[in-house]
N, C-alpha and C positions, 0 to 999 in steps of 0.2 A: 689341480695338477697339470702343469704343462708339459707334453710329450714332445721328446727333443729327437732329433735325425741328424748322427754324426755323416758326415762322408769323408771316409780317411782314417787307416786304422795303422797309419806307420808312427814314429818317435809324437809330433805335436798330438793327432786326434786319441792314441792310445795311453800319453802318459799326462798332455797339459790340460786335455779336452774329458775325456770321458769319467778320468777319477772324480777332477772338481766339478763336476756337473754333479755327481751323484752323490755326492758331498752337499751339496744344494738343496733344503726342502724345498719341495714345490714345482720340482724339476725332474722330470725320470729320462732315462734314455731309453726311450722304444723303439730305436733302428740305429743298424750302423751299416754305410755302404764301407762294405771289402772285396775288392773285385777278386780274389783270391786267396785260399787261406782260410783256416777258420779260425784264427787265436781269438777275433771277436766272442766268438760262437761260445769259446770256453773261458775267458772270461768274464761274460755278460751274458748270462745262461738265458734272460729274460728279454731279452730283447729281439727282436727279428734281423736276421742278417738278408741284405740286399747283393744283388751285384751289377745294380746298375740305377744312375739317378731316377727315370722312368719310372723303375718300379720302387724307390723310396718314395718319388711324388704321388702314387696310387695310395699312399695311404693316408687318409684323410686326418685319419685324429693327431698327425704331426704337425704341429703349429709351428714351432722352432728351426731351421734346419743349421747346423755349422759348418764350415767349408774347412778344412784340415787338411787336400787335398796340397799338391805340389803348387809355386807360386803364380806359374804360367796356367793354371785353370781357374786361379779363383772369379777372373772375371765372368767369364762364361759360364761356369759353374753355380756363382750367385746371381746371374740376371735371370738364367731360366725359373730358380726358388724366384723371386722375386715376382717374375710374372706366372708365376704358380702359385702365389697369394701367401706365400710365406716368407715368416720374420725371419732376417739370415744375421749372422757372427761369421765373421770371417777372420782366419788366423792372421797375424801380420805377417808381409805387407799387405794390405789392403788387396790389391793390384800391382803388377809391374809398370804403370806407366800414371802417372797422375789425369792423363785424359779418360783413362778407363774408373779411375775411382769417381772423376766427375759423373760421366754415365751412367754409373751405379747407382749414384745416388739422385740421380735425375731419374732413373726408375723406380728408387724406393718412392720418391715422392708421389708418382703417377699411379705406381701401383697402393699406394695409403699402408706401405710396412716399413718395419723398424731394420733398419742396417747398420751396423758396429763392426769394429772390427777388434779384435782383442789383444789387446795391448796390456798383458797379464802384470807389465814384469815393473809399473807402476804402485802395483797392491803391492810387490816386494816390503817386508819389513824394513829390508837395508834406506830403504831410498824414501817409507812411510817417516822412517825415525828423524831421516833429513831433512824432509820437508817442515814437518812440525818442528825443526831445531832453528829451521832459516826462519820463519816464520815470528821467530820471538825478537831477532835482530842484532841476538847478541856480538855477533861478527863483523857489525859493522854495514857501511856499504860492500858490498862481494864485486871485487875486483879479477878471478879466477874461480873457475867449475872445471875440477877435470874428471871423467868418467872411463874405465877401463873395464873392455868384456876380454880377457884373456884366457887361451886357451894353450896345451902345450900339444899339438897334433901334428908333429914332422911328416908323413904319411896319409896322401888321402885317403877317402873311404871307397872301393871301386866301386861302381855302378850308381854312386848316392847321385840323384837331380842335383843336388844343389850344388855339386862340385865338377858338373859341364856347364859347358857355355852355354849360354841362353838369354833370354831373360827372365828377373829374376832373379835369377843363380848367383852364386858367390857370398861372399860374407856380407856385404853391404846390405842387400834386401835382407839379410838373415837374422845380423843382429843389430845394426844401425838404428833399424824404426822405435827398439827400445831403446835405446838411448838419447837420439832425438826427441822420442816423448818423455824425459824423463827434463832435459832442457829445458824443451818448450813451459811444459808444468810448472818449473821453477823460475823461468826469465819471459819468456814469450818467444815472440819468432823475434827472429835478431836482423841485424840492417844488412849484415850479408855474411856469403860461406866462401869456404875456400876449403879445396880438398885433394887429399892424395889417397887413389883407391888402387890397390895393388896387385900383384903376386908376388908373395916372399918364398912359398916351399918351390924344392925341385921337382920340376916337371909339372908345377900345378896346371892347372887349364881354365879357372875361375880365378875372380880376386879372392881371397885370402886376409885381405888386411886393411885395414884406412886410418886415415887422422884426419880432422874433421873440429874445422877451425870455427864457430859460429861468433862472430863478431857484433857488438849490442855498444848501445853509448857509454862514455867515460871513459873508454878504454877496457870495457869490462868483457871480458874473451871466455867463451866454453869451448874445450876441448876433449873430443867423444874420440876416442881409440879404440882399435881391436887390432888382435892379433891371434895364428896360430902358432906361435913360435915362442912362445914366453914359458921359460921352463919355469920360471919364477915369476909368478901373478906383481902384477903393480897394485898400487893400492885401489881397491873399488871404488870411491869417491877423494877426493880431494878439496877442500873449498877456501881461499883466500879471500883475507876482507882486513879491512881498514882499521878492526878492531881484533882482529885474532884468525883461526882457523881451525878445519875441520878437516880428520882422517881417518878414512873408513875403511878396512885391511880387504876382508875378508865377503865372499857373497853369502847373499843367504841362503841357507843352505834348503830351501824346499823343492827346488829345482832337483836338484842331485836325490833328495827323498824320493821326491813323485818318481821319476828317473828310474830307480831302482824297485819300484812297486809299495815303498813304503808308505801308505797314504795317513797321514795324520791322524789317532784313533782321537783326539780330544779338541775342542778349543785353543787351548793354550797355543797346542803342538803345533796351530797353522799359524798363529800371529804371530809368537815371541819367537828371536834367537837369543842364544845362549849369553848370558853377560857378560863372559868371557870374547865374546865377537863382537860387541857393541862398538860404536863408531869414539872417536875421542875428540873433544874439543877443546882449544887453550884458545884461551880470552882475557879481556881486561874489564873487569866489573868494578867503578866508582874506583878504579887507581890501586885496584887489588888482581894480581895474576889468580884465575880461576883456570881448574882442569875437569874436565866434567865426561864422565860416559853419557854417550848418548841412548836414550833407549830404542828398540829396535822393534817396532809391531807395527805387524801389518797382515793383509789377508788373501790371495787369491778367490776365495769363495767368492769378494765384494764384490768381483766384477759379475756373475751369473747372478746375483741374490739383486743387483743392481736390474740384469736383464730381466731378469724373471719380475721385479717389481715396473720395470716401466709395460710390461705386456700386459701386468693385470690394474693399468691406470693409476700406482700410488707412485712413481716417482720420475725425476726427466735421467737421461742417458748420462752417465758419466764421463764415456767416452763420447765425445760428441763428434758429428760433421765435419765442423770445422779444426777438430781436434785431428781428424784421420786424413782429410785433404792438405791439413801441413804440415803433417810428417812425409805424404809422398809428393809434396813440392820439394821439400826437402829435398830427398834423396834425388829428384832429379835435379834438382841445380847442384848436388854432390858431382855425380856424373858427370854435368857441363864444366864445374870447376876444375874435377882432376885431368879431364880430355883435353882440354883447354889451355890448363897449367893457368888461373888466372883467378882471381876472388870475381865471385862473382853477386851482384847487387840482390836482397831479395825481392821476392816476386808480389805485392802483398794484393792478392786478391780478394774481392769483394765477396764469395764466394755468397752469401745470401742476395744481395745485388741480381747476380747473374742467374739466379732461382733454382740453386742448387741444395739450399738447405730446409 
């Protein structure tokens, strides 16, 4: 059994973090820091509440620790685990600045521990069914990817971090890094971005909004959106190709479960959505029009059942290194592009080369 150390008990460590951990065999949660507050207390009767990292690191049987904590601490927050001798997960973004992700993981290495960052929203069923659908090829060469995180939120939320200024803050570090790795998984990193990061509501005081051009040979363009102002959601997925296409309405809906405390009581209930939400593809097979639901499984656990196996030496990282350093290159050349106003080339570093991996 590996003993896990949340830190962070607001929306990510209370509803994405500590349900699917304990959904997990092989995994317990035996501490959660709350610097205030006891909901930990009462809903994890068994676990030790902290209120401060100090005294989570005093306790030695925690091997695990995860960072769930606001975006401007994770760095600081997982270098201390790190040179604390502990294996760390860090929520997305990794880091607010791609020189701090470098760092981090220039101390996993030094320190001989494992560092991930959790990029949950890949195990999505919506985007597992898509992967496995591109993967047959029926669509041809894919000429367009469009990806939409939409939300209808006129109104900020007062006091929430993520909607002052900072770094960090705003929608782009919020939900960009999963969409970016949802790209990358499907195309690679692309030859270059171009980006508009915004504020759309009145009076915001963070961006709010992006479009997010990633540019790949042939002409073949992915376009990652978000919005708060979308009273009517755009299609989740969209995908064009030389032989047909692919349209995927609706998300999947484990996010809005976990969210409301619903935690999956069975198998099924964490990998399939409803046939009725399945993704639709129209294509041409052998000169005949085909229409086909996509089917839609996939799992959140994977990502912990992943962690918890590379801890106890049966399997490598899913989320890899180099996986989490170019998603926040990404996002800083997002940055440079929309300040800018200008497409800007990508960055392809060596990142094993330079002894970061």
């Amino acid at each position: 059994m590996i003993e896990v150390g949340l830190v962070g008990f607001g929306l990510a460590g209370r509803f994405f973090h500590a349900q699917v951990i304990c959904a997990v065999p092989g995994l317990r949660l035996a501490a959660v820091l709350e610097r205030t507050g006891n909901e930990a207390a009462q809903k994890y009767p068994d676990a030790r509440i902290v209120r401060s990292l100090d005294e989570l690191l005093t306790i030695d049987s925690i091997r695990l620790i995860l960072i769930a904590s606001p975006n401007q601490t994770h760095f600081p927050l997982a270098k201390r685990c790190l040179e604390a001798g502990r294996d760390v997960v860090v929520d997305k973004p990794l880091t607010t600045t791609a020189s701090e992700a470098i760092e981090l993981y220039r101390i996993a290495k030094k320190c001989g521990r494992m560092l991930t960052v959790y990029h949950s929203r890949r195990f999505d069923a919506d985007f597992q069914g898509l992967r496995s659908f591109l993967e047959r090829g029926e669509l041809g060469r894919i000429v367009r990817f469009e990806s939409h995180y939409d939300r209808f939120r006129p109104t900020g939320k007062p006091g929430a971090w993520r909607e002052q200024p900072g770094p960090g803050s705003g929608i782009l570090f919020d939900l960009a890094p999963h969409l970016i790795d949802h790209a990358f998984m499907l195309f690679g990193t692309p030859d270059a971005i171009s980006a508009d990061v915004r504020i759309e509501r009145d009076r915001g005081s963070s961006d709010d909004a992006f479009d997010l051009f990633l540019e790949y040979p042939r002409g073949m363009r992915a376009k990652l959106c978000a919005t708060m102002l979308s009273f009517t959601p755009r299609p989740r997925f969209i995908v064009l190709g030389t032989n047909g296409s692919f349209v995927k309405k609706g998300f999947d809906p484990l996010e809005n479960a976990l969210r409301n405390g619903m935690v999956p009581e069975d198998d099924a209930s964490w990998m399939m959505e409803s046939k009725e939400n399945w993704g639709k593809a129209d294509f041409m097979r052998a000169g005949t029009p085909v229409i086909e639901k996509v089917e839609s499984r996939g799992d959140w656990r994977d990502f912990y059942s992943n962690v918890r196996d590379v801890l106890l030496g049966k399997a490598k990282l899913l989320v890899t290194p180099r996986q989490a350093l170019d998603v926040m290159m990404a996002l800083e050349l997002a940055q440079e592009s929309s300040g800018q106003k200008r497409v800007v080339p990508w960055r392809n570093v060596d990142w094993q080369e330079r002894g970061h991996l």
